[in-house]
Structures are given as structure tokens and as C-alpha cells.
N, C-alpha and C positions, 0 to 999 in steps of 0.2 A: 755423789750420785746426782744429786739435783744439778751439778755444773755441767755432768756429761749429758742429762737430758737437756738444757738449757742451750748446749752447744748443735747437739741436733737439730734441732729445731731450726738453729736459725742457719745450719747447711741446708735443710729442705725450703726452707724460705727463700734462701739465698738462690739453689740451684731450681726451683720452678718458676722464678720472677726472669734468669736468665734464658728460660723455655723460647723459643720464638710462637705464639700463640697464631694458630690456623683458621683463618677466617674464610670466608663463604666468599667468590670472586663478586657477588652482587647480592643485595635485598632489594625487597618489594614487597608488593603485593597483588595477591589475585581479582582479577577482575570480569567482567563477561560484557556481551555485546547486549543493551538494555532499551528494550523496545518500550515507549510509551502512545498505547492502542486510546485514541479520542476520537467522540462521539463527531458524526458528518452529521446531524440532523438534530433538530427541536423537539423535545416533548417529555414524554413521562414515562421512567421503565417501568415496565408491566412484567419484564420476564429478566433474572439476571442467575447466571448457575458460574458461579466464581466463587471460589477460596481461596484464600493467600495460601503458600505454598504448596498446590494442588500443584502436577504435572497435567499441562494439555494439548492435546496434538495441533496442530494447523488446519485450519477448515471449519473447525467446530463452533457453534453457532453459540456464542456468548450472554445475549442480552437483545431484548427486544423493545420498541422503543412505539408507543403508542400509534398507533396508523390512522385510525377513525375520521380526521378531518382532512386527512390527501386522500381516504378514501371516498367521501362524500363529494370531493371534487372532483374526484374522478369520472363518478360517477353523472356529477353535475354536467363534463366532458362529453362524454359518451352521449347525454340524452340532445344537446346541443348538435352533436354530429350526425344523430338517427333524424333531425328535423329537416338539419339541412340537405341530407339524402334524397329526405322526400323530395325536396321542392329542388332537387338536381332531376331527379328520374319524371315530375313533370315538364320540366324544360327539355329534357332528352325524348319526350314523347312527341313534343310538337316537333321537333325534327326529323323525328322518327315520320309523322304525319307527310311534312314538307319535303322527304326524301321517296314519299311514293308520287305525291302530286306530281315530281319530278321527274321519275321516269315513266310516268303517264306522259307526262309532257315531251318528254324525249321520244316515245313511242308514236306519238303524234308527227312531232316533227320527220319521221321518216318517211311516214304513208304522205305529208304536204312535199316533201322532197321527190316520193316517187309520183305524186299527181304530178307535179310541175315536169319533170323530165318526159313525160307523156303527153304533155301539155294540154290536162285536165288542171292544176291546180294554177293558184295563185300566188304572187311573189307576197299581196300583202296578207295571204294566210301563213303563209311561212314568218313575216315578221310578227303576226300576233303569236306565233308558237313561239320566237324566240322572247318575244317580249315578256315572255309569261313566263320563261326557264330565269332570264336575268332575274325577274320578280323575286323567282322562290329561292335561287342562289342566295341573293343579298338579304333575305328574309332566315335562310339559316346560319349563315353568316353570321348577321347581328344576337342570335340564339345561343351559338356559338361564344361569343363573345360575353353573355351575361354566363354562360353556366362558365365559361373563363373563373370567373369569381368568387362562383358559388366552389368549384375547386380547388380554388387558392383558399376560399374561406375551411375548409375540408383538411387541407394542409395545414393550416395551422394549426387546428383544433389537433388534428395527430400530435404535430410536436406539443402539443400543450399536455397531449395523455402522455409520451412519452417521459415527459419531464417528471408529471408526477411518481410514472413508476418507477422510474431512478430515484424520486426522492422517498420512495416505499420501499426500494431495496438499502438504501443507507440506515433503513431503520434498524435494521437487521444487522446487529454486528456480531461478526465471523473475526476468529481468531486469526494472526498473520502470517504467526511461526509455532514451530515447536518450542516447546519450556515449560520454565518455572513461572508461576505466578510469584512474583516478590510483593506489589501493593497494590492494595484494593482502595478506588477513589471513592466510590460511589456504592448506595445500597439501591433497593425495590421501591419504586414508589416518588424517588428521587425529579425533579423536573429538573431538566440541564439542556444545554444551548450549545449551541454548533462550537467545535474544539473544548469543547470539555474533555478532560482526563480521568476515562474508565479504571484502566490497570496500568501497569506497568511489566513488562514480563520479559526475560531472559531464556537463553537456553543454555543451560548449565551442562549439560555433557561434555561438552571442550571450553575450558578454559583460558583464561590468557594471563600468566606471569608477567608483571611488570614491574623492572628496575632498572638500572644504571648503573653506569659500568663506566671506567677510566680511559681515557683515551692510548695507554698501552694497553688496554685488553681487546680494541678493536682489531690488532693483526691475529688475534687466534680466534676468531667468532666470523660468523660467517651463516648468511638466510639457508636456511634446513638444517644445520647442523644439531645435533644432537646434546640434549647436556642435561643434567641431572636437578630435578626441584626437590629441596628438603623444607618438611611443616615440623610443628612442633609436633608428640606425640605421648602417651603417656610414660611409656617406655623409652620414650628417646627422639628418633627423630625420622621420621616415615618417609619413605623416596619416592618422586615420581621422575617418569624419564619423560622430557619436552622437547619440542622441535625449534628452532628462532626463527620466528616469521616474519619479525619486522627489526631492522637495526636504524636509528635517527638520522639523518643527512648532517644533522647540526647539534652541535653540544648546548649546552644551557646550564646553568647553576645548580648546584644540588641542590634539590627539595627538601627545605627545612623540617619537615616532618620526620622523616626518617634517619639525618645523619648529624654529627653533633658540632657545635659550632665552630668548633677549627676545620671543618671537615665543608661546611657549606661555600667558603670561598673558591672550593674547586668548579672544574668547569667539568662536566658527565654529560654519556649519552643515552637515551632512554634505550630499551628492549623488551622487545617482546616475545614470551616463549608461548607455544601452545603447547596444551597439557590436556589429555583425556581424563574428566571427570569418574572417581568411581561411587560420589557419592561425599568425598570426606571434606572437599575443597569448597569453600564457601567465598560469596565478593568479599572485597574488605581484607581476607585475612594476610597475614604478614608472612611470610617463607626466605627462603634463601635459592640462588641458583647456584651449583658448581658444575664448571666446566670440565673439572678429574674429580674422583673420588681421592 
């Protein structure tokens, strides 16, 4: 009895080792597309509503970032340009003055123009009338010319408010994308410097499989085609169905991490499946891809 059990044994031994053993046409692992969101401006956050793995939409106003001293220059701005206003709209007054003198003067010169054709008037009252237009010409001319600068001085000052309120809207940071928050850099209170790194954050709904694949498995693969991701699961092994979005122009060595050392001398090409998240797929994890069930 003991020989005929002894004999069994090593037929099932024998006929499961000669099994041919069905493997996955690829491994890998899932990965996503990982944004890291850094501060454009200097100072101290005063307002931060961030959690690691908190879901947040795009647009949403992250963190705020102390304003107080581009406010104070702003405002230093403003009272610099309300001055030099004034002393533009007195420069514009005496123009405004020298623009009546002158057509007083032009008014004139017409009544000396119709003396003269009558020949009541004088040729050298006609030249004190012009002499007195060129006067005020080259008088607002030269007025002209200074309030030139008082405008340019004006321009500037704009761009100089402008600047600041760009660097008052950088304070303010707005999310980029939809996702996950994966890591939080910073807390409240914090003082940090132009590219510093707030968060970091992904958008986990769609996935991306990546593995490697032999270079006879390039004729049956193909960009959109369809094929099958298996994870581990408690029961076994959970499917999702992915698309190939991206296949490598160039092969490269297998990546020592994932396959065993007679295995790394081979030459593979990377792929990439995408794969609708429902929740269960996480960066990092390891899966398999088959092209058949």
C-alpha cells in the first residue's frame, strides 16, 4: 500500500512538471500622469486646505500666500501716479490757456486780413498778429513736450502697478488638474521661496499599464487595440480591459527589477495600456497584461 501510494505521487509530480505552465504575454506596473504644483511667489502661507489623498477638482483655490508688502507697494504706486496726475492736468491747463490766446489771435488776424484787402489795415499789424500765433505755437509746443514726460512718467508707474498685481495673483494658488492629492510639501505658516514644492498630485481615473513585451509579440499588438489587465485579488485575480496607447520605436534591456537574471540579457519594448480606474488600481502596483484570455 505504501508503494502504490509512493508510486502516485511521483506520476502527479511527474505529469504536472511536464504541464507547459501559462504565463501573462507582459508584467508591469501601474502608473499615472504626476503633476508637481510649486509656489511662483515669496512669503508666508496664511491659508492652505490640502489633504493627502483628498480628490480635487481644477480651478480650486489651494493656498494663499501672504500679500501685505506688494500690497503696500501698490499702493505706494497709485499715490505716486495720483501726484503726478496733478501736475500733468496743470501742464494741460496752461495749454488749454495758450489754445484760447490763440484763436483770439487767429480771430484777429482775420479782421487785419480784411482791413488790409480794404485797404484800411496794415501789412506790419498783420505781422505782429502772426508773430504772436508763432509765439504761442512754440509756447505750447514746448508744454507739450514736458507733459511728453510727465506721460511717459504715468506709463511707467502702470506697468509697475501691473507687475505687482501679477505678482498678487501668483499668490494665490489655483489647482491645475483634476486628481488625487498624493504628497503634501508644506503646512500653514510655512515661509517658502519662488519654486518651492506645494503638492504633488495625479489624476487617477485613467491609468497607465506599463510593461514589456518581446519583440515577437510586436506583430500581434498594435496603438488602440484592446487587451486584458490582471491585479492580484483576494479571490484570485480581478480583470480590467485597457487600450495600447503607446508601443516604443526602440527596444532596450529588460529592467532588472521586474525579471530574473537570465531573463535580463534580453532585448524588450516598453507599452503602454490605458485602463479606466474604478477605484482599485493604485501607482506602484504590479499586474500582468494578456492579449487572450
Amino acid at each position: 500500500m505504501k508503494k502504490l501510494a509512493l508510486l502516485l505521487l511521483a506520476t502527479f509530480v511527474f505529469t504536472s512538471c511536464d504541464k507547459e505552465v501559462i504565463k501573462a504575454d507582459a508584467y508591469g506596473n501601474f502608473e499615472a500622469t504626476e503633476i508637481t504644483v510649486s509656489a511662483e511667489s515669496n512669503g508666508k502661507i496664511i491659508q492652505l486646505d490640502l489633504t493627502e489623498g483628498e480628490s480635487i477638482s481644477k480651478g480650486k483655490t489651494i493656498a494663499q500666500i501672504d500679500t501685505i508688502q506688494l500690497q503696500l507697494k501698490k499702493e505706494q504706486l497709485e499715490v505716486a501716479k495720483s501726484i503726478i496726475y496733478t501736475k500733468s492736468k496743470g501742464v494741460l491747463s496752461q495749454i488749454s490757456v495758450l489754445k484760447a490766446q490763440k484763436e483770439t489771435a487767429n480771430t484777429n488776424k482775420k479782421r487785419v486780413e480784411a482791413l488790409i484787402a480794404d485797404n484800411v489795415g496794415t501789412q506790419k499789424q498783420l505781422d505782429d498778429v502772426n508773430g504772436k500765433i508763432s509765439v504761442i505755437n512754440r509756447q505750447i509746443r514746448s508744454i507739450e513736450i514736458q507733459n511728453a514726460g510727465v506721460v511717459n512718467e504715468v506709463k511707467k508707474l502702470d506697468a509697475q502697478i501691473k507687475e505687482i498685481e501679477y505678482q498678487i495673483s501668483k499668490c494665490k494658488i489655483t489647482n491645475p488638474v483634476d486628481g488625487t492629492v498624493l504628497i503634501k510639501y508644506v503646512e500653514p505658516n510655512e515661509i517658502i521661496g519662488f519654486g518651492r514644492p506645494l503638492y504633488k498630485i495625479a489624476d487617477m481615473s485613467e491609468m497607465l499599464f506599463k510593461g514589456y513585451i518581446s519583440e515577437p509579440q510586436l506583430a500581434n499588438l498594435k496603438i488602440g487595440q484592446e487587451v486584458t489587465l490582471k491585479i492580484d485579488a483576494p479571490d484570485g485575480m480581478k480583470e480590467y480591459t485597457g487600450k495600447i496607447s503607446w508601443i516604443a520605436s526602440q527596444a532596450e534591456f529588460t529592467p532588472k527589477i521586474i525579471q530574473t537574471k537570465e531573463e535580463r540579457v534580453k532585448l524588450v519594448y516598453a507599452i503602454k495600456i490605458a485602463v479606466v480606474n474604478d477605484g482599485s488600481l493604485k501607482i506602484g502596483m504590479p499586474g500582468e497584461m494578456w492579449v487572450s484570455n
